[in-house]
VMD Tcl script that draws the C-alpha trace (Angstrom):
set ca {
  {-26.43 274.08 41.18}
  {-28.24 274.50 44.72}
  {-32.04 274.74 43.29}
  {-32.77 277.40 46.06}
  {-30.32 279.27 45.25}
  {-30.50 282.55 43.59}
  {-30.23 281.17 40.31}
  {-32.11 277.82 41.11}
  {-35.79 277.00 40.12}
  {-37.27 276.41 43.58}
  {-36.69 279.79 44.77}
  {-39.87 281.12 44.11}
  {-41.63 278.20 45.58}
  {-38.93 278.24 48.44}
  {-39.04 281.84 49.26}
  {-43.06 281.89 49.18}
  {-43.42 278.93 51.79}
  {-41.21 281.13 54.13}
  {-43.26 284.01 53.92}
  {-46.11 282.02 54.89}
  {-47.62 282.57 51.37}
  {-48.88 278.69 51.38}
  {-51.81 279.58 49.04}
  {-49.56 280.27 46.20}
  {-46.98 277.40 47.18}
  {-49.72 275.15 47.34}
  {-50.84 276.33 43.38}
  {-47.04 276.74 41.90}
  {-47.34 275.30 38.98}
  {-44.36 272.48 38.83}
  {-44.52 271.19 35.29}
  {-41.97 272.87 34.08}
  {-39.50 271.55 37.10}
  {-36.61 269.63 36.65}
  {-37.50 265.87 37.66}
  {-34.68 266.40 40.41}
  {-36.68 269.30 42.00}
  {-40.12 267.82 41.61}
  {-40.07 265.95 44.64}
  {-38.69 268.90 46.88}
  {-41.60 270.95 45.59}
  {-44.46 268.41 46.39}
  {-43.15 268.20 49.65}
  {-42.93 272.17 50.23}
  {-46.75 271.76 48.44}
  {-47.76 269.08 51.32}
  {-46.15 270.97 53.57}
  {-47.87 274.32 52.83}
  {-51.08 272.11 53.54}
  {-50.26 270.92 56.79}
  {-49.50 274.84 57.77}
  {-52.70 275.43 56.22}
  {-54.51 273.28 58.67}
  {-55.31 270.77 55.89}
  {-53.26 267.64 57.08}
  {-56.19 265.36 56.33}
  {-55.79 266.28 52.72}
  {-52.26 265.46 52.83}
  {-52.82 262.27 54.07}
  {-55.91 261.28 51.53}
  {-53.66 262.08 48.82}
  {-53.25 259.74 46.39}
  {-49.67 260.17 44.93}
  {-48.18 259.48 48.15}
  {-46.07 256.26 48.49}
  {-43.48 254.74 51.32}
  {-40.53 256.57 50.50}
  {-38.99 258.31 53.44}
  {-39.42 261.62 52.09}
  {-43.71 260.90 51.75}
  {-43.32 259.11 54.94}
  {-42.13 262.13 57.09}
  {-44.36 264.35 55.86}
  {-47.41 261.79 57.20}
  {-45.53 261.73 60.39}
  {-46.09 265.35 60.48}
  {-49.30 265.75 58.80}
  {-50.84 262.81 61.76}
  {-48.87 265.02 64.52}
  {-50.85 268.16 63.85}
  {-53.92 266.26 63.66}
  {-53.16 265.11 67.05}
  {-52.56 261.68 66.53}
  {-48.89 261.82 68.48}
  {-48.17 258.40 69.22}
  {-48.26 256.62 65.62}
  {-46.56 259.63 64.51}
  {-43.87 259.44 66.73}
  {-43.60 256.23 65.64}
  {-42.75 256.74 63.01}
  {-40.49 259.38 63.34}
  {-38.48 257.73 65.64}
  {-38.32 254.88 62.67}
  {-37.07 257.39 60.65}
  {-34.46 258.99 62.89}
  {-33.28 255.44 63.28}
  {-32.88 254.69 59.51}
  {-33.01 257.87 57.56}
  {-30.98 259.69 58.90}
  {-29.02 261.20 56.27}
  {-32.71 262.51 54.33}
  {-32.55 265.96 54.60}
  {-36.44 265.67 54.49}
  {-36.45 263.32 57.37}
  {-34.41 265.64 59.25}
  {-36.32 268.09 58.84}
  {-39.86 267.14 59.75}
  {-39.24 264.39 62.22}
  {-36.73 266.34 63.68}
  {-40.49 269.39 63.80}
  {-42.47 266.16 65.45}
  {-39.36 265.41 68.13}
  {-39.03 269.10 69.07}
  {-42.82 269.01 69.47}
  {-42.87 266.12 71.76}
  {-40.36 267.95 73.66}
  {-37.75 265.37 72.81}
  {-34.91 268.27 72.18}
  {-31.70 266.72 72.64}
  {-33.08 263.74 69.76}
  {-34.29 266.86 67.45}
  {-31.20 268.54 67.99}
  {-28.90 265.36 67.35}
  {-30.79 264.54 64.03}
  {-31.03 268.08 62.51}
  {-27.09 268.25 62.90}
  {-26.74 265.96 60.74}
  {-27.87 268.24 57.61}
  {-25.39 268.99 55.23}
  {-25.55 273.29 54.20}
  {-29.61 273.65 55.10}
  {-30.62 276.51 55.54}
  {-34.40 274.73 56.88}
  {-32.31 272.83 59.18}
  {-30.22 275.27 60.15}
  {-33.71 278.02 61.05}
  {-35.03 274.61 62.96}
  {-32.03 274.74 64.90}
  {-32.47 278.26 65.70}
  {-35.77 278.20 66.98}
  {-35.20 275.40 69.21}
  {-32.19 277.15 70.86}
  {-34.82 279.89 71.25}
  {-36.88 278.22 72.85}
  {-34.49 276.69 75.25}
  {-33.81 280.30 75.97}
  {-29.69 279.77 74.38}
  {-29.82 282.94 72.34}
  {-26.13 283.18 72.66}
  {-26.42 279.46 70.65}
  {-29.20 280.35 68.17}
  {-26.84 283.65 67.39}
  {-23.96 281.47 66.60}
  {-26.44 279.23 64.16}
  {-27.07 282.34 62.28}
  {-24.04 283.90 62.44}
  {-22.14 281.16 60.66}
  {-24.81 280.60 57.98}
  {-24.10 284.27 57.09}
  {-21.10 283.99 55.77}
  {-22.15 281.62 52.87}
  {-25.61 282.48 52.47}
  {-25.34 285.92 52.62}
  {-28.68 287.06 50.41}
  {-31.03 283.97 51.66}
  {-34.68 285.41 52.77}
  {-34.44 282.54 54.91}
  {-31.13 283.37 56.70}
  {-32.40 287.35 56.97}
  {-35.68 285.95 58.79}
  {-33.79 283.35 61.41}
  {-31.60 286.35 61.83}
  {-34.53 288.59 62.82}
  {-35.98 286.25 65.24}
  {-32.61 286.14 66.90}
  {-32.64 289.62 66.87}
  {-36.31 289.88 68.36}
  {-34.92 288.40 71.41}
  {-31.75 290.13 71.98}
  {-33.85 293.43 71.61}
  {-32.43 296.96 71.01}
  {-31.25 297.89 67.86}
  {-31.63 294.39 66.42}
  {-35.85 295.12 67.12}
  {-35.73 297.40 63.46}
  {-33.47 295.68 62.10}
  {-35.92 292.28 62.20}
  {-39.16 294.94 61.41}
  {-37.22 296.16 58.07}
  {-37.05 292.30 57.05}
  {-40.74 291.47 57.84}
  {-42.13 294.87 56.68}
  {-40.23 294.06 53.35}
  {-41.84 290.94 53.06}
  {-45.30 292.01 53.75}
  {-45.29 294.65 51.63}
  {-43.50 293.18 48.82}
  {-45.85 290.69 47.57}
  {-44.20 287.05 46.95}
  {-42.72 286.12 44.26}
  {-44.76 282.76 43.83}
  {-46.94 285.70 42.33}
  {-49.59 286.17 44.85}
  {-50.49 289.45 45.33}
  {-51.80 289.38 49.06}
  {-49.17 290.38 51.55}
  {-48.08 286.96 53.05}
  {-50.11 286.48 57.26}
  {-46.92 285.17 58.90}
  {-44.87 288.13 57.49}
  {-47.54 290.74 58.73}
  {-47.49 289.33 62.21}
  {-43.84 289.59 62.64}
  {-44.17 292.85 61.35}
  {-46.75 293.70 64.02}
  {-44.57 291.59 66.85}
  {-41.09 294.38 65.63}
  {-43.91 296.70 65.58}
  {-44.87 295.82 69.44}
  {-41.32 295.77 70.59}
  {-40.75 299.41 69.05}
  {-43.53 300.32 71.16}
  {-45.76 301.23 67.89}
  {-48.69 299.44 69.38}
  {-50.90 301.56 66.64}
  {-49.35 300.37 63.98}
  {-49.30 296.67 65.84}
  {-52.78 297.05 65.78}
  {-53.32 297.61 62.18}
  {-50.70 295.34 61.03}
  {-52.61 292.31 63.23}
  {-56.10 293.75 62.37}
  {-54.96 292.97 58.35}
  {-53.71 289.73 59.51}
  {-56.87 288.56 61.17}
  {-59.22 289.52 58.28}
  {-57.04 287.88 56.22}
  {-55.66 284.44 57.77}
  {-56.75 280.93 57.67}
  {-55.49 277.99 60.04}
  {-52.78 277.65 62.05}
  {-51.96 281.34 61.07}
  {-55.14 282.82 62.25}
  {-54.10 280.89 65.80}
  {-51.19 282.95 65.50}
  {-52.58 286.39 64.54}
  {-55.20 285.62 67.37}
  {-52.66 284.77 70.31}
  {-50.73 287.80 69.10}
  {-53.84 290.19 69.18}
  {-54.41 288.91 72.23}
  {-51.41 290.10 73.65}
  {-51.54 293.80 72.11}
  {-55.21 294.09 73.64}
  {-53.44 293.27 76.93}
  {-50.91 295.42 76.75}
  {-53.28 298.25 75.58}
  {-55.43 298.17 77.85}
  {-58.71 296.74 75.94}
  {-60.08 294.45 78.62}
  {-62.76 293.25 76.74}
  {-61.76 292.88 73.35}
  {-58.27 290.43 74.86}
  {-60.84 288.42 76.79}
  {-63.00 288.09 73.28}
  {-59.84 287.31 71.39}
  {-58.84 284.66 74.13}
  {-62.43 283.07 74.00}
  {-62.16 283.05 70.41}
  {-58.60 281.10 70.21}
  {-60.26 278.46 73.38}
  {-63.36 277.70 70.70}
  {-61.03 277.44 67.45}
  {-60.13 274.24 66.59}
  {-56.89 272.96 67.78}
  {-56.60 276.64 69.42}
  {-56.51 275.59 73.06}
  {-53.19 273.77 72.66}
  {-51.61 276.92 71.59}
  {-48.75 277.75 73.07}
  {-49.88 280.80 74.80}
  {-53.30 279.16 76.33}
  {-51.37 275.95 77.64}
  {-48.81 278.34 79.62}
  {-51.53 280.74 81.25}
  {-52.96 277.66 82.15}
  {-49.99 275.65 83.80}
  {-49.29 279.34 85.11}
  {-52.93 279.84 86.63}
  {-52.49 276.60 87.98}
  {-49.34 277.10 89.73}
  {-50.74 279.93 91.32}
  {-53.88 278.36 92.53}
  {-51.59 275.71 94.30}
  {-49.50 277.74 95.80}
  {-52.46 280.38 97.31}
  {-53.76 277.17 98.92}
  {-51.34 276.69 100.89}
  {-52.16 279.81 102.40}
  {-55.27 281.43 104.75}
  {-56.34 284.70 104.88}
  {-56.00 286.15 108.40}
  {-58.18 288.60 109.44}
  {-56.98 291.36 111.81}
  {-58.76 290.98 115.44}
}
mol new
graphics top color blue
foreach p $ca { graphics top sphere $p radius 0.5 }
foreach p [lrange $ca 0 end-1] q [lrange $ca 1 end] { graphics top cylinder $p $q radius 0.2 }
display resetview
């Protein structure tokens, strides 16, 4: 039986990783696991640390060892702590020689993407055989090549057999965040649902990731009010690389409403926090501001006689 499957014992665990619900992932209580699905939850554990922002925890703990499983998930706990090249090393070591670990393919295939090595990502997640993590990966890195007509397809075909997966419903709704229109409720009934419905890994606080996509179906509805409260809940609430996240995203609502000085506060705020100057968003003003001060150089202002 497929463990994260309706029926299977990692679904809680599962389910409450993908709703960004990493403090109760990282406290599941495992003893009462299978010893087949042990392993799959300690790495969903480790990996709810890394999103936590605690990768240097990961990699001080003690239980674990050289398999390739443990090994990938150092790879990408030494990645987010910006130490790329020995973690790319070792991915690529991986990719070479593990590449039928659905683990492997899952994480290295994160630290390729990341390093902007797409093709080698792409090439090594195919290789999955039914996952559903695989298959989301895939999705958001035809995304982010701007293939929606691709990442549709992904989905598409996982519908068919995984019809009820939270998993499937949430790569559908970022698909459906791009294509816009009808698809924009759509994708805020499946992220309202999860942050209102608290996760089934029993924590009782709505889940930060869910809330912001909420707020992002929210944006694209044009209910920047309710955007507003949604991030607002989000902020007060979120920790690590989530709080980058519900920053960035505040950010952007401030713009777009008009509040001057609060989106230059929120943008100061992401520059001072942490690892928040290589967020996305920051890193392409920049290269954008750039651009633009390059190409008004090549340019004098003539003054009319």
């Amino acid at each position: 039986m497929d463990p994260f499957s309706a029926e299977g014992e990692l679904l809680n665990i599962h389910n409450g990783f993908h709703q960004g619900d990493y403090t109760s992932v990282i406290s599941f209580d495992t003893s009462s696991l299978s010893s087949s699905n042990k392993l799959p939850a300690r790495i969903l554990q480790l990996r709810a640390q890394i999103a936590s922002g605690n990768s240097k925890a990961v990699l001080s703990s003690k239980d674990l060892g050289d398999t390739p499983d443990y090994t990938a998930v150092k790879a990408l706990a030494k990645y987010s702590l910006g130490n790329r090249a020995e973690a790319v090393k070792e991915a690529e070591k991986l990719a070479q020689t593990q590449q039928e670990n659905a683990t492997v393919q899952l994480l290295v295939g994160t630290v390729l993407q990341a390093e902007g090595r797409t093709e080698e990502a792409l090439e090594l997640l195919s290789k999955h055989q039914g996952s559903l993590e695989a298959i989301a990966l895939i999705t958001q890195i035809h995304l982010q090549q701007n293939r929606s007509d691709l990442a549709l397809k992904e989905v598409t075909a996982a519908r068919k057999w995984a019809q009820d997966s939270l998993l499937v419903n949430i790569a559908e709704s970022w698909v459906g965040l791009r294509l816009g229109g009808e698809r924009y409720q759509s994708a805020f009934y499946v992220f309202e649902e999860m942050a209102t419905a608290p996760s089934s890994t029993s924590s009782s606080t709505p889940a930060i990731k869910s809330l912001i996509g909420q707020a992002i179906c929210e944006l694209h509805l044009g209910r920047l009010p309710e955007a507003e409260a949604a991030l607002q809940q989000a902020l007060k609430d979120s920790e690590g690389a989530c709080s980058l996240e519900a920053m960035a995203n505040s950010l952007v609502l401030a713009t777009i409403m008009g509040k001057a000085n609060e989106a230059e506060e929120l943008r100061a705020g992401l520059e001072r926090e942490g690892k928040g100057r290589e967020h996305p968003m920051l890193v392409d003003l920049r290269e954008k501001g750039e651009a633009f001060d390059s190409a008004a150089a090549k340019y004098s202002a003539k003054v009319a006689g």
